[in-house]
C-alpha positions as CSV (number, residue, x, y, z in Angstrom):
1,X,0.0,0.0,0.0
2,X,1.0,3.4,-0.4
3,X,1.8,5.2,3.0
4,X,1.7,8.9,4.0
5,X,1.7,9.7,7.5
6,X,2.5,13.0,7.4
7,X,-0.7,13.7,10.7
8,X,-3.7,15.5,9.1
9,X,-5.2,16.6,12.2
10,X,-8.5,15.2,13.7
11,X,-9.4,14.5,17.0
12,X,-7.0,11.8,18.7
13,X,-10.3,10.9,20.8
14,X,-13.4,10.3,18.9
15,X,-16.4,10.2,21.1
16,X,-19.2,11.6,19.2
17,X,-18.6,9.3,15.8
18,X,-18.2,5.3,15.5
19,X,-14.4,5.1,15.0
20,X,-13.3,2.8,12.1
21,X,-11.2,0.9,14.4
22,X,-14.8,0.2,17.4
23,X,-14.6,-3.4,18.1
24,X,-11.5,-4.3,16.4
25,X,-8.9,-5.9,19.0
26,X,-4.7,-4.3,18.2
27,X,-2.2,-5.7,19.4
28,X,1.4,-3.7,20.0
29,X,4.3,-5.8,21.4
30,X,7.3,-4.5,23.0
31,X,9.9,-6.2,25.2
32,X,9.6,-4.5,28.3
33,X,6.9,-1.4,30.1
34,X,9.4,0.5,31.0
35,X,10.1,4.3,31.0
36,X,11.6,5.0,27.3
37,X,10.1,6.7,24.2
38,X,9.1,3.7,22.9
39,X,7.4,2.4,26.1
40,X,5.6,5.6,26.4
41,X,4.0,5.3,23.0
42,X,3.0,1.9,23.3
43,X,0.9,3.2,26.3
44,X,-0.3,6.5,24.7
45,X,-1.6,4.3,21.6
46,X,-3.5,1.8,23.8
47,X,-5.5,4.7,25.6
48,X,-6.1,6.3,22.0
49,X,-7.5,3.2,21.0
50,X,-9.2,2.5,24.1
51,X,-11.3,5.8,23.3
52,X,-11.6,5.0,19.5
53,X,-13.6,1.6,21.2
54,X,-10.6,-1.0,20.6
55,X,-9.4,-3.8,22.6
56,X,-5.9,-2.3,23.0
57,X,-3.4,-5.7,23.7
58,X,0.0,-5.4,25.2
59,X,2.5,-8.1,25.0
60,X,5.5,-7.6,27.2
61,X,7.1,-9.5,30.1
62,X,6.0,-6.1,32.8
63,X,7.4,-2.9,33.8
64,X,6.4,0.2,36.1
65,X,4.3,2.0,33.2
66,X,1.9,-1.7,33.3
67,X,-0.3,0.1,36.0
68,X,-0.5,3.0,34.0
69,X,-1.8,1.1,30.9
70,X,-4.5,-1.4,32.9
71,X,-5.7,2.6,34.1
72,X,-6.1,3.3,30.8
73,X,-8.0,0.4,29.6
74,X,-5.1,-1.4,27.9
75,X,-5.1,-5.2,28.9
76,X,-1.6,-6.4,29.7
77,X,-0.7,-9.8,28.4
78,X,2.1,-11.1,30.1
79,X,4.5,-12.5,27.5
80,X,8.2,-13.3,27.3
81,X,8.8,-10.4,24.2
82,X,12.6,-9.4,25.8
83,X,13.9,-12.9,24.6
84,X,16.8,-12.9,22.2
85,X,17.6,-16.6,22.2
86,X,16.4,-17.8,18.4
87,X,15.0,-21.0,19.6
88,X,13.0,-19.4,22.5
89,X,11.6,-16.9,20.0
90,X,10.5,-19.5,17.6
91,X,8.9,-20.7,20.3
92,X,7.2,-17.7,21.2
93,X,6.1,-17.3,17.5
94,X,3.1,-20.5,18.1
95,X,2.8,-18.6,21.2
96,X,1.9,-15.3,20.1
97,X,-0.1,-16.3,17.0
98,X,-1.9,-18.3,19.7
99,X,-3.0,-15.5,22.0
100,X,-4.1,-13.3,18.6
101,X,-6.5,-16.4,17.3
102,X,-8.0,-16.8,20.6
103,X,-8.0,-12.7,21.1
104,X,-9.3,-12.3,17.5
105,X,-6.5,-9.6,16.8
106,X,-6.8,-7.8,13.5
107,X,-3.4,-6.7,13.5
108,X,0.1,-6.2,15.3
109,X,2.2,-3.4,15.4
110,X,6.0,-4.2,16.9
111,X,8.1,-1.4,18.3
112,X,11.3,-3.4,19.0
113,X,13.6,-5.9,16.7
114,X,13.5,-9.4,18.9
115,X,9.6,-9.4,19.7
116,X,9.4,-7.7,15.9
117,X,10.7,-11.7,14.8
118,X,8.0,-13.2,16.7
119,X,4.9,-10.7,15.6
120,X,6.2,-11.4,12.0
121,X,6.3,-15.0,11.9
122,X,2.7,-14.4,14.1
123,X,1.3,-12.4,11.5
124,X,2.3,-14.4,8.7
125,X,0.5,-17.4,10.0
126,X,-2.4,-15.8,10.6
127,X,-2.5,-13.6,7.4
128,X,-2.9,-10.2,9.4
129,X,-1.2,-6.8,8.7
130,X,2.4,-6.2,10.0
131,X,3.8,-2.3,11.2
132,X,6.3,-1.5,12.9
133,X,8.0,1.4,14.6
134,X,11.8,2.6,14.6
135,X,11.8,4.6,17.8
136,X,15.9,4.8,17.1
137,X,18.3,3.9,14.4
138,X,19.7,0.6,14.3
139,X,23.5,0.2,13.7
140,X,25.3,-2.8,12.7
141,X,27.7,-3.9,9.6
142,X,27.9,-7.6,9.9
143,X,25.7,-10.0,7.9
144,X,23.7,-11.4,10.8
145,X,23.1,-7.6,12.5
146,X,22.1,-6.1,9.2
147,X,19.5,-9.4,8.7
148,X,18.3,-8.7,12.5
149,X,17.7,-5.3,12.2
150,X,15.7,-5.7,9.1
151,X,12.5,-7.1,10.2
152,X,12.0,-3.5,11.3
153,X,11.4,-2.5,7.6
154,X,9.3,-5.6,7.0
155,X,6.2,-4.2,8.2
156,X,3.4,-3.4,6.1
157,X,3.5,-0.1,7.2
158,X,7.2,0.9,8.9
159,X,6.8,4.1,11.0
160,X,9.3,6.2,11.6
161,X,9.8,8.8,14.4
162,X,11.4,11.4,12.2
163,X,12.7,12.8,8.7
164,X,16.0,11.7,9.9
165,X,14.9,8.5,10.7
166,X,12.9,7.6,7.5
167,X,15.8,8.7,5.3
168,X,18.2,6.2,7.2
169,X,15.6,3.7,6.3
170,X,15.4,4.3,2.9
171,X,19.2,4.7,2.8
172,X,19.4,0.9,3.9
173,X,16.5,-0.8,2.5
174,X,15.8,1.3,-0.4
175,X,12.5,-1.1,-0.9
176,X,10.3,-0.1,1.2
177,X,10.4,3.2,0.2
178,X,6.4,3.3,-0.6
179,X,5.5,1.8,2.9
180,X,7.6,4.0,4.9
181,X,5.8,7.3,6.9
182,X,6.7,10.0,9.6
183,X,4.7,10.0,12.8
184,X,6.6,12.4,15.2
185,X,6.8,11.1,18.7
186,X,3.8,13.3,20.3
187,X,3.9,15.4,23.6
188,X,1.3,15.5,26.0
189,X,0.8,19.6,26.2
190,X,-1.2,19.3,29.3
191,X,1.1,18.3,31.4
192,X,4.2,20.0,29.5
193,X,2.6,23.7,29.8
194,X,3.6,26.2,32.3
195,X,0.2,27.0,33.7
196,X,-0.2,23.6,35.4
197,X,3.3,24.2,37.0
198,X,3.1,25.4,40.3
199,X,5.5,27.4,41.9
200,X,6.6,25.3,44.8
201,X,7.7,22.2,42.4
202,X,10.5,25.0,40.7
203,X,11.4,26.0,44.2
204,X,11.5,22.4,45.1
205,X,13.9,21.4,42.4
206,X,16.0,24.6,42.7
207,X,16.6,23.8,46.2
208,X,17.1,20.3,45.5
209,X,19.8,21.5,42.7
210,X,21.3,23.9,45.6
211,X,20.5,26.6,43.5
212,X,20.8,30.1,45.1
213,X,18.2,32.5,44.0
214,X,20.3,34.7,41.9
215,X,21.4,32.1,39.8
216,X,19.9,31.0,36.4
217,X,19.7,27.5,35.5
218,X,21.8,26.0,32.1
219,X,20.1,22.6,32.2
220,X,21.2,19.1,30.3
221,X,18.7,16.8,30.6
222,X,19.6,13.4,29.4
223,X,21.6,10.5,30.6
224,X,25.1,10.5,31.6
225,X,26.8,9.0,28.4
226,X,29.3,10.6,26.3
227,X,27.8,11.3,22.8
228,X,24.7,13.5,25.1
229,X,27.5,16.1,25.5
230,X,27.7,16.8,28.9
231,X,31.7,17.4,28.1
232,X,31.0,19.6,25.6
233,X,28.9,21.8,27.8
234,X,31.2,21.4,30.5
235,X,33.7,23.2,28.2
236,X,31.2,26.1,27.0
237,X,30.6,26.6,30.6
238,X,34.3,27.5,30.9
239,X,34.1,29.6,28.1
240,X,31.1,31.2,29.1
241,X,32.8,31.8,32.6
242,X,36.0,33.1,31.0
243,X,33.9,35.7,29.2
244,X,32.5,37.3,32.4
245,X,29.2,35.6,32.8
246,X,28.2,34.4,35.8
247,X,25.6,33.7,38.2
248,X,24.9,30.9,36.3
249,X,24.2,27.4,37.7
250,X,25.4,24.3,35.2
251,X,22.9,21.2,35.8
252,X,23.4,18.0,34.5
253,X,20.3,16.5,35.2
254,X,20.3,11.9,34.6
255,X,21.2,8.6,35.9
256,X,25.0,7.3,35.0
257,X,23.3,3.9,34.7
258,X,26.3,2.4,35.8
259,X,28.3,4.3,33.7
260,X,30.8,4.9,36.5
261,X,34.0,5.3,34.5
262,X,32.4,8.1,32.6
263,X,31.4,9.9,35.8
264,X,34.9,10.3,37.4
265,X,36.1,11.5,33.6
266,X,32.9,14.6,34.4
267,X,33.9,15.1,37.4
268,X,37.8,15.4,36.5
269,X,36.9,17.5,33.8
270,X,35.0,20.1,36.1
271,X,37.3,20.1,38.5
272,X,40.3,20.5,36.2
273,X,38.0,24.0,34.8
274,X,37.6,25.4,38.2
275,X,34.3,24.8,37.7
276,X,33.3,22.8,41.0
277,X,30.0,24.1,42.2
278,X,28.8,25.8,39.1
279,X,28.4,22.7,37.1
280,X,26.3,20.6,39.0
281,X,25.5,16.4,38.5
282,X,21.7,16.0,40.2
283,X,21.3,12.6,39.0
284,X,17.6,11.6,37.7
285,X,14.7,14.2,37.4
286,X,11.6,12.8,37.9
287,X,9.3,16.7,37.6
288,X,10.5,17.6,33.8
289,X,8.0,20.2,32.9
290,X,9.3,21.7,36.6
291,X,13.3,21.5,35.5
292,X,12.4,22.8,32.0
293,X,10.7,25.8,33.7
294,X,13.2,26.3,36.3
295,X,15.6,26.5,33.6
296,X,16.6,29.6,31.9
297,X,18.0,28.1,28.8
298,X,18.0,24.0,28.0
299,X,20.7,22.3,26.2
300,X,20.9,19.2,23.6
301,X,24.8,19.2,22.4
302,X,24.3,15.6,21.5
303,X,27.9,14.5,19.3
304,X,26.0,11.8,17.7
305,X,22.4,11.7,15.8
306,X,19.4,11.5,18.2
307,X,16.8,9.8,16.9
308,X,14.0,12.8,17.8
309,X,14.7,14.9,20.2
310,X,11.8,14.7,23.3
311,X,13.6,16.9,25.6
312,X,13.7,20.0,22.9
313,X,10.0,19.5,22.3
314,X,9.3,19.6,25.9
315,X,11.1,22.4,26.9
316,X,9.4,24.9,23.9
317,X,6.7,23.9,25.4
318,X,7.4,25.5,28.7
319,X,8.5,28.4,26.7
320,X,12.2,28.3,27.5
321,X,14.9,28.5,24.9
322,X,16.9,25.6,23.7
323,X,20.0,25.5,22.1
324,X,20.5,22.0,20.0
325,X,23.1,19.9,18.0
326,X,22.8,20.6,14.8
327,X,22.7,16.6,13.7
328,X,20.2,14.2,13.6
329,X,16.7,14.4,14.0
330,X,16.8,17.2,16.7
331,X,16.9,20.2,14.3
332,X,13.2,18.9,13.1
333,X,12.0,20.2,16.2
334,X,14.0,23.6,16.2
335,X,13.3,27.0,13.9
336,X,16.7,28.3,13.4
337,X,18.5,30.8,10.9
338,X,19.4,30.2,8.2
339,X,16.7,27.7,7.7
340,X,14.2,30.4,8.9
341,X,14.0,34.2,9.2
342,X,15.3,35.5,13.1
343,X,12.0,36.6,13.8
344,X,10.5,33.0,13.2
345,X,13.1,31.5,15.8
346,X,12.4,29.2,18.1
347,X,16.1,28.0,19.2
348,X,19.5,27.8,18.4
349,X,21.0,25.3,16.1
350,X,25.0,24.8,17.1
351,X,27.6,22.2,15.0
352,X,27.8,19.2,17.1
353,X,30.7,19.1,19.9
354,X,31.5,22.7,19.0
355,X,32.1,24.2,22.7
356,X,32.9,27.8,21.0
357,X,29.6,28.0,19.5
358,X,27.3,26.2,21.9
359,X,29.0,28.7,24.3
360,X,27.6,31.6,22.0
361,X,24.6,30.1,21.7
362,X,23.6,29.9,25.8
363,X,25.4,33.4,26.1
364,X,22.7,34.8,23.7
365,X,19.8,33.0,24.9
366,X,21.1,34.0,28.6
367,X,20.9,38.0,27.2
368,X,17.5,38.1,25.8
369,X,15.5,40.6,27.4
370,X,12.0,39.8,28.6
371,X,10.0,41.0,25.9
372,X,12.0,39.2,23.4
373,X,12.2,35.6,25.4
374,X,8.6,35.8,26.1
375,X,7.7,36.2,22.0
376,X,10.3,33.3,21.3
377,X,8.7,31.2,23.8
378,X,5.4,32.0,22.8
379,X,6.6,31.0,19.0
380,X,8.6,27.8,20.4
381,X,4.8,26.5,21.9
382,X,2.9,27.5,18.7
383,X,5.5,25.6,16.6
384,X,5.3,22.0,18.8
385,X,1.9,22.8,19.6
386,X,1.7,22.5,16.0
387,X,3.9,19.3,14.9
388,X,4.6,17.4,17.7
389,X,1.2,17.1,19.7
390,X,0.2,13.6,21.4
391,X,-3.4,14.1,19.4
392,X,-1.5,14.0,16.3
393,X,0.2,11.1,16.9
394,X,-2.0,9.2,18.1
395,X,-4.7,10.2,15.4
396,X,-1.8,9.3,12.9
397,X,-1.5,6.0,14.2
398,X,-5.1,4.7,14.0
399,X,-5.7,6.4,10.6
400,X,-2.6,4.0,10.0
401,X,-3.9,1.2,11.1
402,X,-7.6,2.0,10.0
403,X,-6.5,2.5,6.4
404,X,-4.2,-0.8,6.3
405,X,-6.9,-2.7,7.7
406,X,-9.1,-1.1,4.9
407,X,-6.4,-2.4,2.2
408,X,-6.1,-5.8,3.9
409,X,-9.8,-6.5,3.6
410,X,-10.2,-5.1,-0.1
411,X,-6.9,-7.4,-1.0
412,X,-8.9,-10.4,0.4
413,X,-12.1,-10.1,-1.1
414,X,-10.3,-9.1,-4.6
């Protein structure tokens, strides 16, 4: 079939109309329920479906987000989808195609490579539509990893996250060209807007952070591993310093995830910049709509592509300014010159692991005045608000699966 995704709107909800998808039981497998991008979808596109009047079936061994999906309506079916042993996944492909004869699934959508096996060889069997989701690029140059990561592009619809990502599909399995679509990963604006964000959580997390009340918060969101940048910001920040500005608190904001190696190399770094006590490691952040707030500019110097670029979206949301890598699928999310005029701004865009100019780039979006920050952050929520809403994802997803569904039928009765 012929696959656009680009979201056309429409309400992610129905509630006054029969959806196309009432009555019809989806299934979406994933290894694990926990707290990543991909998790997070899985659980968004159950409740959308939930309220278009689907049984919305979730194969995975568990997690902490299973709560939040049974809330929801999803049904939770427990299922050993993290196995990478080949002879326990052909095992698990009877027993998948099992559960979706007895559940009467219509179709299965797989968001991660090992399960994706199983829901193939399941869908096969049972001659019912395939899709699947890169949430991330896939590397890998030997024979058997290029094979593995392949079944991602065997879907009958393969969704990607972003521009970036689609074109690295298309670069590798050139194919699947006419069944490949965009669906940006969508933000919940409700929670992510700086009305529901009471003052005392900001003060909470700024005391938390040992941050005095003079200072203004440089934030880096993102776990402590070396291509998210924290070096490189750890060098601006000595620029930055160097240049006279101060006042200015340094946050590096994630787990190390045993990472401990890399730790010691941070905190070598900051001490060997005199920069102890104005570059701060907080470990994990559960209150992100709070730390974007209490932030005064937000950082994503990533060295390597990022698949999307969640934390960027978030924090133009709350209205505060972000300066990005200029690589990967980040920029999507970011209105920069030269790609648009200065007054249509809603960031900076900065060459990835350039210290020099992501130091430029906090030091102007440190100096904006109020008038001008509030009319960037005001055109930073328009433009997500826009693009990267959960409605239009999730919308997106059933019109997908509504449409395929439509083609699968017509094909069978042709």
């Amino acid at each position: 079939m012929s696959f656009s995704a680009r979201p056309g709107g429409g309400a992610a909800f129905p509630s006054s109309n029969i959806h196309p998808l009432a009555g019809r039981t989806i299934l979406q497998i994933v290894p694990e329920l926990e707290a990543g991008g991909a998790e997070r979808t899985t659980v968004d596109i159950a409740e959308g479906l939930v309220h278009a009047g689907a049984r919305a079936l979730v194969a995975t061994e568990g997690g902490r987000l299973v709560g939040e999906l049974q809330a929801k309506g999803g049904i939770w079916i427990p299922f050993p989808a993290a196995t990478k042993n080949p002879f326990s996944m052909l095992l698990n492909v009877r027993k998948l195609a099992g559960i979706c004869h007895k559940e009467k699934v219509s179709l299965i959508h797989a968001r991660s490579r090992a399960p994706a096996w199983v829901a193939l060889g399941a869908a096969r069997s049972l001659n019912i539509p395939f899709v699947t989701t890169y949430h991330g690029s896939y590397s890998g140059r030997s024979s058997v990893k290029v094979l593995y990561n392949s079944v991602m592009a065997r879907g009958d619809v393969v969704i990607a996250n972003s521009q970036y990502t689609s074109n690295l599909i298309r670069s590798q399995y050139p194919h699947t060209a006419d069944r490949i679509g965009v669906i940006y990963r969508g933000t919940d604006f409700l929670k992510f807007s700086p009305s529901t964000v009471a003052p005392e959580r900001i003060e909470s997390l700024r005391k938390a952070w040992d941050v005095a009340p003079h200072e203004r918060v440089v934030l880096l969101a993102a776990r402590l591993t070396g291509w998210k940048g924290q070096k490189v910001l750890i060098e601006a920040a000595a620029k930055l310093r160097d240049a006279g500005v101060t006042d200015v608190a340094y946050i590096l904001a994630g787990d190390p995830q045993g990472r401990d190696s890399y730790v010691k190399e941070l905190d070598s770094l900051i001490e060997a910049k005199r920069l102890k006590g104005i570059v701060r490691r907080v470990g994990h952040c559960t209150d992100m709509p709070a730390a974007f707030l209490a932030a005064a500019v937000v950082t994503v110097p990533s060295t390597e592509p990022e698949a999307f670029g969640r934390s960027a979206v978030e924090a133009q949301a709350m209205g505060t300014p972000v300066v990005v890598s200029d690589l990967g699928a980040v920029p999507e999310t970011v209105l920069a010159p030269p790609a648009v005029q200065p007054q249509e701004r809603t960031g900076w865009r900065v060459p990835a692991g350039d210290a020099d100019a992501l130091a430029e780039a906090v030091g102007a979006a440190l100096n904006l005045g109020a008038s001008a920050r509030i009319a960037l952050g005001t055109r930073a929520r328009a433009h997500v608000e826009r693009h990267f809403s959960l409605e239009r994802m999730v919308s997106s997803t059933l019109n997908v699966y509504s449409a395929l569904l439509d083609s699968w039928s017509a094909n069978r009765t042709s």
